[in-house]
C-alpha positions as CSV (number, residue, x, y, z in Angstrom):
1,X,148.9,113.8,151.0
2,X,150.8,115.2,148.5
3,X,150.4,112.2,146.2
4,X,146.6,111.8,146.6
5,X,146.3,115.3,145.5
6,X,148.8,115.2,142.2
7,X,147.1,111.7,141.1
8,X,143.4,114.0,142.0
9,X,144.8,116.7,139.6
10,X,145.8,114.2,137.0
11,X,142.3,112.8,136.5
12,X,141.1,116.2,136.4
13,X,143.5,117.1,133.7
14,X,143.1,113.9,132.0
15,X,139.1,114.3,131.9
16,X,138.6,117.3,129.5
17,X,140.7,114.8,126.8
18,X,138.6,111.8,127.6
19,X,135.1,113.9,127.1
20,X,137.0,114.8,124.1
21,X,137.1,111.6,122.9
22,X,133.9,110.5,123.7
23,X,132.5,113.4,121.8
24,X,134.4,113.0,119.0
25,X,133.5,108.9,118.9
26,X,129.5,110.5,119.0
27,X,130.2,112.5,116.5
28,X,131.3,110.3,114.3
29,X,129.2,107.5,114.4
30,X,126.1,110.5,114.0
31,X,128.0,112.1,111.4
32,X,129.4,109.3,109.0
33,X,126.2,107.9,108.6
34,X,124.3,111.1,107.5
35,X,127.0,112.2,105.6
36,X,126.6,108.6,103.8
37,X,122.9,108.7,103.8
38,X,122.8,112.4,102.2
39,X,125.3,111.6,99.4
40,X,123.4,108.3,98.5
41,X,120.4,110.0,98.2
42,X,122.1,112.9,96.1
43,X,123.4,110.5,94.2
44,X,120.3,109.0,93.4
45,X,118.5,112.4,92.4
46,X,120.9,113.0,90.3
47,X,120.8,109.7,88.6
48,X,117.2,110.2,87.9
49,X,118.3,113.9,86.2
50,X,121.2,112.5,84.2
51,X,119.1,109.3,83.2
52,X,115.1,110.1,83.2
53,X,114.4,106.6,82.3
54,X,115.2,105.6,85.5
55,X,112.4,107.9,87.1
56,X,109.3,105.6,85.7
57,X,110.7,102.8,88.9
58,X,110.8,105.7,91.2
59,X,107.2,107.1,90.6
60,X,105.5,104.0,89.1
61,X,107.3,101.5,91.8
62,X,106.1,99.1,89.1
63,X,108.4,96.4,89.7
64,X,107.3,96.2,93.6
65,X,105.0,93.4,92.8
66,X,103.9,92.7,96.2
67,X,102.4,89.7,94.5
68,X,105.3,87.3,94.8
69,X,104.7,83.8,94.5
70,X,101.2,83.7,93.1
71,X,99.9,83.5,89.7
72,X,98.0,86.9,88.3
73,X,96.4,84.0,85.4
74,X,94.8,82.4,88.5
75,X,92.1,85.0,89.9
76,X,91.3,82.1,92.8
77,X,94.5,83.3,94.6
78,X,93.6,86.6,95.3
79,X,90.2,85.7,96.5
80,X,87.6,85.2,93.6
81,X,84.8,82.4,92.8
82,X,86.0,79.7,90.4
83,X,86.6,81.6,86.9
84,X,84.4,84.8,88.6
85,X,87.2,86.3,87.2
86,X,88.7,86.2,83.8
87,X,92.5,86.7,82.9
88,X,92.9,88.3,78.8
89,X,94.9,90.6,77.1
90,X,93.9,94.0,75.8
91,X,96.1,95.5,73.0
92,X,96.8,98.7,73.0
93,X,97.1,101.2,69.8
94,X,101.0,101.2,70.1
95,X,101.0,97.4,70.7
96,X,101.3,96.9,74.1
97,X,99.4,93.7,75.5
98,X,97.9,94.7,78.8
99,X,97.3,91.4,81.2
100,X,93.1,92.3,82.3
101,X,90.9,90.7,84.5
102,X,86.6,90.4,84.1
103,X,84.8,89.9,87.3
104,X,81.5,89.3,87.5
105,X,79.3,90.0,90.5
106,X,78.2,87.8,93.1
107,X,74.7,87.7,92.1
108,X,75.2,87.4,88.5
109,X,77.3,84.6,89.4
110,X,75.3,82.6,91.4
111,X,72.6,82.3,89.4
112,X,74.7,80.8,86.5
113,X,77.2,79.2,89.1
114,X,76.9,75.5,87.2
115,X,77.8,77.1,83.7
116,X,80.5,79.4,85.1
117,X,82.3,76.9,87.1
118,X,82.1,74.3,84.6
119,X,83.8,76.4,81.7
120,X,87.5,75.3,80.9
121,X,89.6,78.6,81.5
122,X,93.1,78.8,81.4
123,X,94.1,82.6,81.8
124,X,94.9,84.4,79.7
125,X,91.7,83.3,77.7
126,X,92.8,83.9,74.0
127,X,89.1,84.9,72.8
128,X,87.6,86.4,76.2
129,X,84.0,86.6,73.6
130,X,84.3,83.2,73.7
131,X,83.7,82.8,77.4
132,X,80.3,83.0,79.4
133,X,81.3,85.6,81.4
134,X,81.5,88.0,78.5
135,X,78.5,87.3,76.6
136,X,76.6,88.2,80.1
137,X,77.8,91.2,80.2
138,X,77.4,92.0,76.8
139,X,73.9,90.9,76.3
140,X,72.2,92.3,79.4
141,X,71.4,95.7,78.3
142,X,70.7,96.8,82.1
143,X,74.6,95.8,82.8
144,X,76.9,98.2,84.0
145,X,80.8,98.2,83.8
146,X,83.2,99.6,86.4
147,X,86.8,100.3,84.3
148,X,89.4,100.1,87.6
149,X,92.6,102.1,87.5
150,X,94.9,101.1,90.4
151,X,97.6,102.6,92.6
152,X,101.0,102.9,91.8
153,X,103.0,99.7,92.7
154,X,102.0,96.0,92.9
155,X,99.2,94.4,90.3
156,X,95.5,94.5,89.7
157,X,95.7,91.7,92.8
158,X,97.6,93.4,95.3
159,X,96.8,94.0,98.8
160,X,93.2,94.9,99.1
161,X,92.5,95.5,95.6
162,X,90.3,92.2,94.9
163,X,89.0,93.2,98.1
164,X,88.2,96.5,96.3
165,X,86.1,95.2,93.5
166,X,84.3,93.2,95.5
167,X,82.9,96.2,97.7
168,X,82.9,98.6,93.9
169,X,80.1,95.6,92.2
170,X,78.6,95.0,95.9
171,X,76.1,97.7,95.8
172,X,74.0,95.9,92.5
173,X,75.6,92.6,92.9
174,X,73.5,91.6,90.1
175,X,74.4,94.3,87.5
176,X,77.9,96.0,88.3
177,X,80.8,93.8,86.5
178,X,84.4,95.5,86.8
179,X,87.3,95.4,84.6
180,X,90.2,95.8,86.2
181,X,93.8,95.5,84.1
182,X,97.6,96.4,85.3
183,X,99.2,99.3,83.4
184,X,102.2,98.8,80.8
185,X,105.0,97.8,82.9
186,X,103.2,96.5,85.7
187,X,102.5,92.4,86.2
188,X,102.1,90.7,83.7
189,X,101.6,93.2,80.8
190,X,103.8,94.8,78.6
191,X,105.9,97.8,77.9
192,X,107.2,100.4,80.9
193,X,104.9,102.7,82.6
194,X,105.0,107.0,80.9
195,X,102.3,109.2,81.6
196,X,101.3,109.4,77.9
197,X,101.4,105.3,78.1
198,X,99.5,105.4,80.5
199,X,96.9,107.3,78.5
200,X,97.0,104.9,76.1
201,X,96.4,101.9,78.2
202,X,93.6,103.5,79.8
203,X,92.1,104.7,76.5
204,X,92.5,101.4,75.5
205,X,90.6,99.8,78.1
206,X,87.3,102.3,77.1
207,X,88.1,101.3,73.9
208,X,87.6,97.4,74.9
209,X,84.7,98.3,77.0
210,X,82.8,100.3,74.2
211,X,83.7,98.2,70.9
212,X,83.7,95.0,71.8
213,X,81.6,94.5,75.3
214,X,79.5,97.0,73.4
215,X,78.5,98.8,76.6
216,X,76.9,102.3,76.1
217,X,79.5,105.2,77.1
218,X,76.6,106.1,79.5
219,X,76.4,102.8,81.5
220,X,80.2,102.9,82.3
221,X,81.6,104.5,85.4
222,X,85.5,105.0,85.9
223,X,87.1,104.6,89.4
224,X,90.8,105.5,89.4
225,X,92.4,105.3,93.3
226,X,96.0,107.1,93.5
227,X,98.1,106.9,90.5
228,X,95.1,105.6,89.2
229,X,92.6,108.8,89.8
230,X,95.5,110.6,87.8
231,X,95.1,108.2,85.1
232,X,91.2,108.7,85.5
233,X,90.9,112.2,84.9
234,X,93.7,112.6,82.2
235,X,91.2,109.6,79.8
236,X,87.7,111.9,80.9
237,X,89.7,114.7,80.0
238,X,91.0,113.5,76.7
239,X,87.5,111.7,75.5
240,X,86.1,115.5,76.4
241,X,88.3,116.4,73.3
242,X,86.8,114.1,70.9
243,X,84.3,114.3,68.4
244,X,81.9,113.5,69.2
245,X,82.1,113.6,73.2
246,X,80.7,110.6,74.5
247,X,79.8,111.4,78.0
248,X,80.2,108.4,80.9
249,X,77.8,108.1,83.4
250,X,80.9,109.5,85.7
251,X,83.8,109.4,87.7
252,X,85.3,108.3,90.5
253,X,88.5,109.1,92.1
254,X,90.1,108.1,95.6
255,X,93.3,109.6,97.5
256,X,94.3,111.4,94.2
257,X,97.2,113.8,93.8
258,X,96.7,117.6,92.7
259,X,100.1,117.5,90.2
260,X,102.9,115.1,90.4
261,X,105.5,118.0,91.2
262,X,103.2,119.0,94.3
263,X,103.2,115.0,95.4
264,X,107.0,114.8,95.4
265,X,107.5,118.1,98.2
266,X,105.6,115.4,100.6
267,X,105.2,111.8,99.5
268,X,107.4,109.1,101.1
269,X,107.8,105.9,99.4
270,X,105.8,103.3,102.1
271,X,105.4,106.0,104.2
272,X,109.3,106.3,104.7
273,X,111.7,106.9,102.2
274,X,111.2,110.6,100.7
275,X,111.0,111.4,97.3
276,X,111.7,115.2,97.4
277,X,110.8,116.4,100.9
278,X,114.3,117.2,102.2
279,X,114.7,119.3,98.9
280,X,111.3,121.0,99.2
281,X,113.1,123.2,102.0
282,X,115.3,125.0,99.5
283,X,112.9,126.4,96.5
284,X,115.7,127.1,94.0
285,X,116.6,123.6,94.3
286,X,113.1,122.0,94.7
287,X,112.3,123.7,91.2
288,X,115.2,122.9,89.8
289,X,114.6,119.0,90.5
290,X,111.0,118.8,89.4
291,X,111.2,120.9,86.6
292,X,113.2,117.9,85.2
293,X,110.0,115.4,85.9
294,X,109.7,113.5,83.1
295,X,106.0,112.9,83.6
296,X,103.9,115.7,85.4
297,X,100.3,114.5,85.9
298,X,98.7,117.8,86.0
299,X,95.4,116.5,87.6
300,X,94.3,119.6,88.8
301,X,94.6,121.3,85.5
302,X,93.4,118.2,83.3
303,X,90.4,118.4,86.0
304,X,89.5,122.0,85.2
305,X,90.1,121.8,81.6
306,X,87.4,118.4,81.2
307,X,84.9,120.4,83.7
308,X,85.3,123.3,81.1
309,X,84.8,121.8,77.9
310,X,82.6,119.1,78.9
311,X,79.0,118.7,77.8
312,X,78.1,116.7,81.2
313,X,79.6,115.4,83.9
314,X,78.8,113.7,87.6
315,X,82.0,113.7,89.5
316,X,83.2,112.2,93.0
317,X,86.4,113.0,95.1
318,X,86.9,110.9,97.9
319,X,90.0,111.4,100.3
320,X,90.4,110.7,104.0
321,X,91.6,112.7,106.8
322,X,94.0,110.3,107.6
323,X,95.9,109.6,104.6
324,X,99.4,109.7,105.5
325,X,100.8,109.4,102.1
326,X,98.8,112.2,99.9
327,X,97.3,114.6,102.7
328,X,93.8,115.5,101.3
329,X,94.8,118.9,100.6
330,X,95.8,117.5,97.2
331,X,91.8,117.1,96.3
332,X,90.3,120.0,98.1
333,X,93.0,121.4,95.3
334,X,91.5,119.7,92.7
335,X,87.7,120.2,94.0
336,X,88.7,124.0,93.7
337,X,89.7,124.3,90.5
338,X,86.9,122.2,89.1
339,X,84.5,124.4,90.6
340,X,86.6,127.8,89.3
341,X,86.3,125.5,86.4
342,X,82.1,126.3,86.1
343,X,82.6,130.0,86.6
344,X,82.8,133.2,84.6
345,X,84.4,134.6,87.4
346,X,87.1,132.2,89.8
347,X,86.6,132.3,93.2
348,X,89.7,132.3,95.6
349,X,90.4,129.4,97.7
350,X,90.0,131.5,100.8
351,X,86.3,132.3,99.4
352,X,85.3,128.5,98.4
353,X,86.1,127.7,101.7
354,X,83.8,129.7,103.4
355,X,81.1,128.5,101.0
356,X,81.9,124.9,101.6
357,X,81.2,125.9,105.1
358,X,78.0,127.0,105.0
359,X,76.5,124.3,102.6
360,X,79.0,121.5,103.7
361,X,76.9,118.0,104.7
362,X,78.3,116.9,108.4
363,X,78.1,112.9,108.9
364,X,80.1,113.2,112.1
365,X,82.4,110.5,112.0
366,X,81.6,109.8,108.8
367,X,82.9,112.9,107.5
368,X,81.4,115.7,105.6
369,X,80.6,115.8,101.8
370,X,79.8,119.5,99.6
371,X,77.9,119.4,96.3
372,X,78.0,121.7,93.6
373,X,75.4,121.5,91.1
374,X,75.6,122.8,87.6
375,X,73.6,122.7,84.6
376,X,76.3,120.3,83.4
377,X,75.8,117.9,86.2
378,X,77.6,117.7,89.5
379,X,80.6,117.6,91.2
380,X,81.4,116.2,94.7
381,X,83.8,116.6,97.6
382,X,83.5,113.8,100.2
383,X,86.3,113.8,102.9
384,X,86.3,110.6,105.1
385,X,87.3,110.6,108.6
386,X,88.8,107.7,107.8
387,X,90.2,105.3,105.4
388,X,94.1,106.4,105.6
389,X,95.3,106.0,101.6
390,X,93.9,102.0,100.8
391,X,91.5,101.2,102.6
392,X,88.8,103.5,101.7
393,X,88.7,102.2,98.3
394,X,87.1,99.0,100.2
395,X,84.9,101.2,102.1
396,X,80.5,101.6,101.2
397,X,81.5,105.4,100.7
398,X,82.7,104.3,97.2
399,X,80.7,101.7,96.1
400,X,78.1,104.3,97.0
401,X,80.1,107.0,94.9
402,X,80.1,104.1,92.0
403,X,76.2,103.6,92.4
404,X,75.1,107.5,92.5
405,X,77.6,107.8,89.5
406,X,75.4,105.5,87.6
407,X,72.3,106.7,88.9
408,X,72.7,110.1,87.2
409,X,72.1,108.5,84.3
410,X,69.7,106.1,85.0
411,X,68.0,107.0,87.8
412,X,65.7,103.7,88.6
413,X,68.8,102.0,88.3
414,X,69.1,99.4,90.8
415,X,66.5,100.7,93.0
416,X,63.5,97.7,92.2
417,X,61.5,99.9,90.1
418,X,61.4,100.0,86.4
């Protein structure tokens, strides 16, 4: 009996050690990790402090391709008609060749299908003038262009963007051509991606559009989606600063960011890795981090300042609800100061939000959309239900945006009358 109860009392003692060693083996397997995890990704902030170069792959993610395998000079890969699309180069004013594609719409297609298909092209086309595609854009005078501005990562054929320009020309399939083109750094173009590159690419592009397409500044729209609605507003707001102004028929953007500094407190790379959220907790440091951003992409203040000191202006914002990876706070932002942007005394956010209340359009599960209407022209909020952060760039709610954008111009255009 005796024995039974000293072995019984020699577990017990023994047990307190074993939990002991369980816990312990817990805690380290938790504890290595994460103590792994947060020094890489210390390391890597202060990589990007100590080398700001390095930051262009970490914003721009313009060397995730997502285009592996394929060739950006054949257009038939990612979905288009035999030589519907066009591969050239743009040069930029610094010199930077930018890889560019010309699509033209189905309907403009098919009725010169014969003499389309049967044109030798072998992208890029040296002399894009040269090409039948061009000269019918340039020589319809009721044509209108669409100058894309993608996303961050991957190429002009990426994903769902040739799905994109198909639904952006699909709303006047005989009249809306889009010229799309990858940013310096990205594809097949040159250079690596800044923000004041960027500018230049983009200006570029107008440039092209204007000088040697010789479309009218008012029979252009510009549609800019992500990184891309950044790069939208900072070109409107820099032709505002010209003179003359030339005035586009409007813009477009789509799940667009209110500053780059803003972005970085949220935004996870594919929705996983974060960029500065853990920071974001601690101020001090969170300042500290972004005020060494190489690039910025003020949107919200490039935004106000063209709404300001342009002459006219029709502007859309389009976000969805569900956008995981820029919440649509960022354009309500945006929408805010644009219309602060109008006045000769701001309104609060607090007090914009009850007058988007009263005068918001309801589309149930389509959303809800607010106008406001200046003597300059107009300015748009439209939040989607849905469309998370890509897809509702292939959604009618654009190529509608793209259409009424035109139509403040023009407004017979594609409607059948004359």
């Amino acid at each position: 009996m005796s024995k039974v109860r000293k072995t019984a009392s020699g577990h017990a003692a023994r047990l307190p050690s074993l939990m002991g060693s369980v816990t312990g083996i817990v805690l380290k397997a938790v504890l290595i990790p994460l103590g792994v995890t947060v020094a890489v990704y210390v390391g890597i902030l202060s990589a990007l402090i100590v080398a700001p170069s390095l930051q262009a792959y970490v914003v721009y993610l313009h060397k995730v391709t997502l285009t592996w395998g394929k060739d950006l000079n054949c257009p038939e890969q990612f979905g288009m008609l035999r030589n519907q699309a066009v591969p050239f180069n743009i040069e930029t004013e610094d010199g930077v060749k930018l890889h560019a594609w010309q699509i033209v719409p189905l309907g403009v297609y098919e009725r010169n299908r014969e003499a389309i298909v049967d044109q030798d092209l072998v992208g890029p086309v040296e002399d894009i003038t040269t090409t039948l595609n061009f000269q019918l854009l340039r020589d319809d005078p009721e044509a209108r262009l669409v100058l894309y501005m993608h996303g961050t990562s991957g190429t002009l054929g990426s994903t769902i963007r040739p799905t994109s320009y198909r639904n952006i020309y699909s709303s006047a399939p005989d009249k809306i051509y889009v010229l799309t083109f990858d940013y310096r750094g990205y594809g097949l173009s040159g250079g690596v991606p800044t923000e004041p590159g960027l500018l230049l690419d983009a200006a570029a592009v107008l440039k092209w559009a204007t000088d040697v397409a010789g479309i009218s500044p008012d029979r252009i729209v510009i549609y800019g989606q992500s990184l891309g609605s950044a790069v939208s507003v900072s070109l409107i707001n820099h032709i505002s600063t010209q003179s003359p102004s030339f005035p586009l028929a409007g813009v477009v953007i789509s799940a667009t960011f209110s500053d780059l500094s803003s972005l970085t407190a949220t935004y996870r790379i594919g929705g996983m890795i974060p960029v500065l959220s853990p920071v974001a907790k601690i101020p001090p440091l969170f300042r500290f981090f972004t005020s060494r951003l190489r690039d910025t992409w003020l949107v919200k203040d490039k935004m106000a300042e063209f709404v300001e000191r342009s002459k006219a202006y029709h502007i859309t914002l389009i976000h969805s609800e569900d956008d995981s990876d820029i919440p649509y706070s960022h354009t309500q932002t945006i929408f805010w100061r644009a219309v602060n942007a109008t006045r000769a005394s701001p309104m609060s956010y607090k007090e914009l939000e009850a007058v988007k209340a009263k005068s918001r359009v309801d589309l149930g599960p389509g959303g809800w959309f607010v106008d406001w209407d200046t003597q300059k022209g107009s300015i748009r909020l439209q939040i989607l239900k849905y469309g998370e952060h890509d897809w509702q760039m292939t959604y009618p709610a654009t190529a509608s945006a793209v259409l009424r954008a035109f139509r403040s111009k023009h407004p017979d255009f594609a409607t059948g009358h004359t």
